[in-house]
N, C-alpha and C positions, 0 to 999 in steps of 0.2 A: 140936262142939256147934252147936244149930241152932237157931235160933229161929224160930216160924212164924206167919204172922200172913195172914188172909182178907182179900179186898176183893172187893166186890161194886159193879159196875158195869151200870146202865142202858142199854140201846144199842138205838138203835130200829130194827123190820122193816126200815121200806125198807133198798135196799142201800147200804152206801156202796164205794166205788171208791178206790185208792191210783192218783193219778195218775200219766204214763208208766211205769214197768213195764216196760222189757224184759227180756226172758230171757235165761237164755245156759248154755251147756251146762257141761260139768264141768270141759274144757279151757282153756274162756276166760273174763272179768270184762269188767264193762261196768259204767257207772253214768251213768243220762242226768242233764242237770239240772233236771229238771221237781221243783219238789216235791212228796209225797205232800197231798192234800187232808184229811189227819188225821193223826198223830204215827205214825209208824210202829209196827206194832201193836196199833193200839188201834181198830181197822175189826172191825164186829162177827163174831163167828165163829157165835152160838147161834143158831139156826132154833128159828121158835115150833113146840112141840108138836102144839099141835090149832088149828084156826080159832077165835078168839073173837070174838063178835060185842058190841061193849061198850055197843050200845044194847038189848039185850035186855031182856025185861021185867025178869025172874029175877034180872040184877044189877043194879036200879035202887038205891041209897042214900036214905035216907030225905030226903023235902023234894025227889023227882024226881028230885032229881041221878042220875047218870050216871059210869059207868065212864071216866076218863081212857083216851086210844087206847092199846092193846096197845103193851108193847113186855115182850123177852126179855130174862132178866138173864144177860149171861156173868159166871160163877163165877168167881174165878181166885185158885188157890193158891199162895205166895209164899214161899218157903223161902229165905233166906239165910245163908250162915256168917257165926260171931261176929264178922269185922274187915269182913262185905260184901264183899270179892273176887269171889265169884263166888254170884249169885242166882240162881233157876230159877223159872219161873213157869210155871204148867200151865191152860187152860184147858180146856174139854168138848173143845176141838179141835187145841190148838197147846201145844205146849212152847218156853220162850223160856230161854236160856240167855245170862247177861248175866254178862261177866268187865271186873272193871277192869283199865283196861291196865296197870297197875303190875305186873299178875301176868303181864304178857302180854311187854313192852317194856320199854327201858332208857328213860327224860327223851327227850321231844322224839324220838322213834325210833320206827320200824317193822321193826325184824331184832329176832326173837325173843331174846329171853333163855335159860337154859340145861331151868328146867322148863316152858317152855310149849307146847312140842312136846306132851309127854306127857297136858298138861290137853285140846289140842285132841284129839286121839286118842279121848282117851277120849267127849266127846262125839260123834263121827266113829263109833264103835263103836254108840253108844245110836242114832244116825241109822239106821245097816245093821239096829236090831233093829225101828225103826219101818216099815220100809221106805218109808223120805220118798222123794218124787218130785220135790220144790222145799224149797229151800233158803234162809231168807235171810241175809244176813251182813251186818248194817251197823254202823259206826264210827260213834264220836260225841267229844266231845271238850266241855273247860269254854270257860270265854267269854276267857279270856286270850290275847292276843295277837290275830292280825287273822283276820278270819272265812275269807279264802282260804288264809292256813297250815292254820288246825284243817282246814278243807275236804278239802286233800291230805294233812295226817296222818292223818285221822279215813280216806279212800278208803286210803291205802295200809297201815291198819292191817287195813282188812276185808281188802284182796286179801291178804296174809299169811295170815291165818288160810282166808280161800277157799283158797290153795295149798294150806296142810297137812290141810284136810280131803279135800283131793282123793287124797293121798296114802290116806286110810282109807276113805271112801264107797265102797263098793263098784258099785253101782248105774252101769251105765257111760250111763242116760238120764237122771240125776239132773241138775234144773235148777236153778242158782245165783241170787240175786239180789246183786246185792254193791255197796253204794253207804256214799258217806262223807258225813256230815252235818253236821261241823264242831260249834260249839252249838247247832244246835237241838235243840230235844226232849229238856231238861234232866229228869232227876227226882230232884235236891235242889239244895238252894239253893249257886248261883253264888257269893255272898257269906262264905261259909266252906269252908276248904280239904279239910273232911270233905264236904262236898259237892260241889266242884271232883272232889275224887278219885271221887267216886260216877258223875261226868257223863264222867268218861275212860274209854270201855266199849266193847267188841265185842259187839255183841248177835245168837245163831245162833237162829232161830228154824224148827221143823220139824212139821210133824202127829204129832198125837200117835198110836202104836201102836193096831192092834186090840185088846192085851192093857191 
């Protein structure tokens, strides 16, 4: 059973940019320590439609006022199963695939458990149908304990799962991003362990298909 639920987000033209960034190919993992200048994935993806011009006469508001400056809404559809394990969120451009590590790892651990081979796989297969070219894979982890533990659990929980998608990606120029984040970039509350568990996540983020 699934429950679905929309969020619409504002995000303005100009561009914005995910700070250092480097690549790396299907063989190898890297993760610099620059932070991203925005929460990872959340850097606009929607391109405005047509030119609008918001001082034109034709959309004046009554009393002169004036159009507020353009900006694009990206959509994005949020499907999670009933315990939350594993969410999927789709924009016009990106599918993000967010598994908590409980389905992933044993406590405090980065060696797979016995079904999580299988769960990566299967996203590893939806990738070969999008024909993604980059790939991102970041770890994140709750606020307990010291921020350089979560840091190398949250890094050696992406390379994990970077490993085993490499085993399914067919694509032999497919380029990886794969960085650990420790707590930051929580999305539910620290302060209760239904949240904690929310923030313990591998997040596989890819374009979405032509179809």
């Amino acid at each position: 059973m699934t429950t679905r639920h929309r969020a619409a987000a504002a995000t303005a033209v100009s561009a914005l940019v995910i700070a250092g960034g480097s690549v790396i190919g299907a063989g190898s993992a890297h993760a610099d320590d620059v932070k991203p200048s925005v929460p990872p994935g959340t850097e606009p993806s929607a391109a405005a439609p047509v030119a609008i011009d918001s001082n034109a006469p034709g959309l004046k508001i009554p009393q002169g006022g004036t159009l507020a400056p353009v900006k694009v809404l990206d959509i994005a559809e949020v499907v999670e199963d009933l315990g939350g394990e594993q969410r999927r969120q789709e924009t016009n451009e990106t599918v993000m695939m967010a598994l908590q590590s409980e389905v992933l790892f044993p406590e405090d651990s980065a060696v797979f458990n016995a079904q999580a081979a299988a769960r990566i796989q299967a996203i590893g297969n939806e990738i070969n149908q999008s024909k993604a070219t980059r790939i991102r894979v970041f770890g994140f982890t709750d606020d307990q304990g010291s921020y350089e533990h979560g840091k190398e659990l949250s890094k050696q929980r992406a390379d994990a799962v970077h490993a085993e998608l490499t085993k399914t990606v067919t694509n032999p120029s497919v380029v990886f991003d794969v960085r650990g984040y420790s707590e930051d970039y929580p999305i539910a509350d620290n302060s209760t362990e239904e949240g904690r568990k929310k923030n313990r996540r591998v997040e596989i983020t890819f374009p979405r298909g032509a179809g």
